[in-house]
C-alpha positions as CSV (number, residue, x, y, z in Angstrom):
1,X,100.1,84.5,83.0
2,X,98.2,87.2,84.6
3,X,99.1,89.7,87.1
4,X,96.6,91.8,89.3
5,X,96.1,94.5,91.2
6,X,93.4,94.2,94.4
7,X,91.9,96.1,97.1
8,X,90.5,94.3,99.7
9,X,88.4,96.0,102.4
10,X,89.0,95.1,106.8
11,X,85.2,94.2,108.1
12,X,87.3,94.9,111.2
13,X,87.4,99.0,110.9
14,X,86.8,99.7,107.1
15,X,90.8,100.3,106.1
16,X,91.4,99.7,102.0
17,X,94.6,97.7,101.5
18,X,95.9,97.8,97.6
19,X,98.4,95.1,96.6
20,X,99.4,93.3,93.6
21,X,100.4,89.7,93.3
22,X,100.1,87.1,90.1
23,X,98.1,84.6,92.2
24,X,94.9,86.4,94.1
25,X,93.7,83.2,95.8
26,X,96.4,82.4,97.5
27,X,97.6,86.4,98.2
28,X,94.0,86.8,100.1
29,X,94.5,83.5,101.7
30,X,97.9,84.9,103.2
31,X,96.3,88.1,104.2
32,X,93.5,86.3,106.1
33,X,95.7,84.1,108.1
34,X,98.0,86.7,109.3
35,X,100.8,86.1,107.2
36,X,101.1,89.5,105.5
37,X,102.4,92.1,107.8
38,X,100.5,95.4,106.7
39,X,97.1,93.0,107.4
40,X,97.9,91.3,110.1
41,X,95.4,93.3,112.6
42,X,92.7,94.4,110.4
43,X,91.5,90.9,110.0
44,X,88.8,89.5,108.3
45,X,89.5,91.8,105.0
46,X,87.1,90.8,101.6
47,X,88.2,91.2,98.5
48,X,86.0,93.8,97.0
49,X,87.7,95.1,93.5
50,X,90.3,93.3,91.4
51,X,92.1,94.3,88.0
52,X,94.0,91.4,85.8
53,X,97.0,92.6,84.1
54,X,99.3,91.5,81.5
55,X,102.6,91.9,83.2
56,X,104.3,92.4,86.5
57,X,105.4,95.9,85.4
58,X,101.6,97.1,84.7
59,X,100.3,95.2,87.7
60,X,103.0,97.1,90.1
61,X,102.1,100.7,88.2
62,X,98.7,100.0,88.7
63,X,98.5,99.6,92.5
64,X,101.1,102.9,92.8
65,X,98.3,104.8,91.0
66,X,95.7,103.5,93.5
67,X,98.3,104.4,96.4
68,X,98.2,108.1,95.6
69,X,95.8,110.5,96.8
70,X,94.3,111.1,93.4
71,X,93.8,106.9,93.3
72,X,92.2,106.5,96.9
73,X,90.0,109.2,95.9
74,X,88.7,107.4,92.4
75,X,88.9,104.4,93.6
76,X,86.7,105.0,96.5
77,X,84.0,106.8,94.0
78,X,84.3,104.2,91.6
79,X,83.4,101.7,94.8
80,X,80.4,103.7,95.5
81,X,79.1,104.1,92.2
82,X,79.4,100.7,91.8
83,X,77.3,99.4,94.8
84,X,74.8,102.1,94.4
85,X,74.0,100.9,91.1
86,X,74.0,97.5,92.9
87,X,72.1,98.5,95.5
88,X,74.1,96.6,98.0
89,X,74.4,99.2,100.6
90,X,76.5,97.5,102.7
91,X,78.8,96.3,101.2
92,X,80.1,100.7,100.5
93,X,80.1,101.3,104.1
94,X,83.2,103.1,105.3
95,X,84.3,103.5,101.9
């Protein structure tokens, strides 16, 4: 069994959310209908970066890294990196 870590992006007013669950369908699903508290008025929110992990304990660490300043901060130049060499420009706006 796998366990990830995801970020998904609010097409409502560009807010990151970073979560963890062991299964990402469903967890997005929850998010998009409102069911999941922190989301709830940011909706629609896209998946746009995901991480599989071995274990719960890894998966957990791994979105309290991305929590911290330090995390937001490599995350969010990781993100644009990534769609730059993409060119898919807008998919890093408000990032």
């Amino acid at each position: 069994m796998f366990y990830f870590t995801y970020v998904l992006k609010s097409l409502k007013d560009n807010h990151l959310y970073i979560g963890w669950t062991d299964n990402l369908k469903e967890r997005i699903n929850e998010h998009n209908k409102g069911s999941v508290i922190s989301t709830k008025n940011r909706q629609p929110l896209k998946l746009i970066c995901y991480e599989a992990c071995l274990d719960k304990k890894s998966a957990i660490l791994r979105e309290k890294q991305l929590k911290t300043g330090f995390g937001r901060v490599y995350l969010k130049r990781r993100l644009k990196n990534y769609f730059k060499i993409n060119k898919n420009p807008d998919s890093s706006q408000g990032l």
